[in-house]
N, C-alpha and C positions, 0 to 999 in steps of 0.2 A: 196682443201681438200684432204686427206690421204686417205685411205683404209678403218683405223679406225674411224676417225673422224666422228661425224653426226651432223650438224646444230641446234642446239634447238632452237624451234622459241615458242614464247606464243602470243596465242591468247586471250587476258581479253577482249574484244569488245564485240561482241556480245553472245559469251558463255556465260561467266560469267552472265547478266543480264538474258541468257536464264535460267540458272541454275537456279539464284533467284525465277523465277516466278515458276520453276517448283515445287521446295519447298517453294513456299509461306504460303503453310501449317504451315508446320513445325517451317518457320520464326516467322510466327504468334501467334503459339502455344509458343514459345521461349519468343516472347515479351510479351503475357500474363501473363507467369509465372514468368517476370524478375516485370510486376507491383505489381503482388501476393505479394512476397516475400519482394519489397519494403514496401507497403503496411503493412505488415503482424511486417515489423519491425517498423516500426513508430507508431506503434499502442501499441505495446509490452514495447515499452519507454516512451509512453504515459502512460502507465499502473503503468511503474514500481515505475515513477515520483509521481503519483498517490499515493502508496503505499508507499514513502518512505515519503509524507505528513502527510498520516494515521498514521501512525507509530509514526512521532513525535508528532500529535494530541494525542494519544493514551496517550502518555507517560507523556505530560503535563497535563493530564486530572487526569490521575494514582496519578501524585504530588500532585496535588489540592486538591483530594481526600483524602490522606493520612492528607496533613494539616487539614483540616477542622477535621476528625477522629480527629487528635490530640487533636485540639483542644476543642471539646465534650466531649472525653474522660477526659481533664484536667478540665476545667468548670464542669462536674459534680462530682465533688469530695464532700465531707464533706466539708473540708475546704472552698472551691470557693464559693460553696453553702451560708453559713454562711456568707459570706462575700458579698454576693451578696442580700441577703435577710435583712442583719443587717439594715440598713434602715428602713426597716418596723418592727420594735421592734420584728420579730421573732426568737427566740430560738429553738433548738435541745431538745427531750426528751431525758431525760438524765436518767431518771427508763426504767425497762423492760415492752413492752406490759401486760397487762393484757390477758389472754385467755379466750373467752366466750364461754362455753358450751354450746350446745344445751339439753333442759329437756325434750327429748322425752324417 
């Protein structure tokens, strides 16, 4: 060797392993946070899946409703009426109410 030169030697043996234990704190802390965060997302997908079920529940429920509406609203016409009751020999009044006074 030169003048300059200096050998770099690594020691991974038993440092390294020393190191580990001395921050096995920190290790620790590190691996609870990496289940956290696992955790934290599988949940959140679980959630979202969830939500994106509601949603289309929501939406087919909104449909169903508006038919049904419709159909109420068309069934209770004059006409439907008439047409639904002619069966039973009833007729529409076809004069105006009479109004009854009270004689006090």
């Amino acid at each position: 060797m030169t003048k300059g030169q200096h050998k770099k030697t690594t020691n991974y043996g038993f440092k390294g392993i020393e190191w580990l234990f001395m921050n096995l704190p920190f290790v620790c802390y590190l691996a609870l946070l990496g289940v956290v965060y696992i955790y934290s997302v599988h949940s959140v997908e679980g959630n979202l899946r969830k939500i994106e079920t509601l949603k289309s529940e929501v939406n087919d429920t909104r449909w169903r409703y508006m038919d049904i509406k419709q159909e109420i609203m068309y069934g209770s016409t004059q006409s439907q009426i008439e047409k639904k009751v002619a069966d039973l020999n009833l007729k529409p009044i076809r004069t105006v109410p009479i109004k009854i006074k009270d004689s006090k």
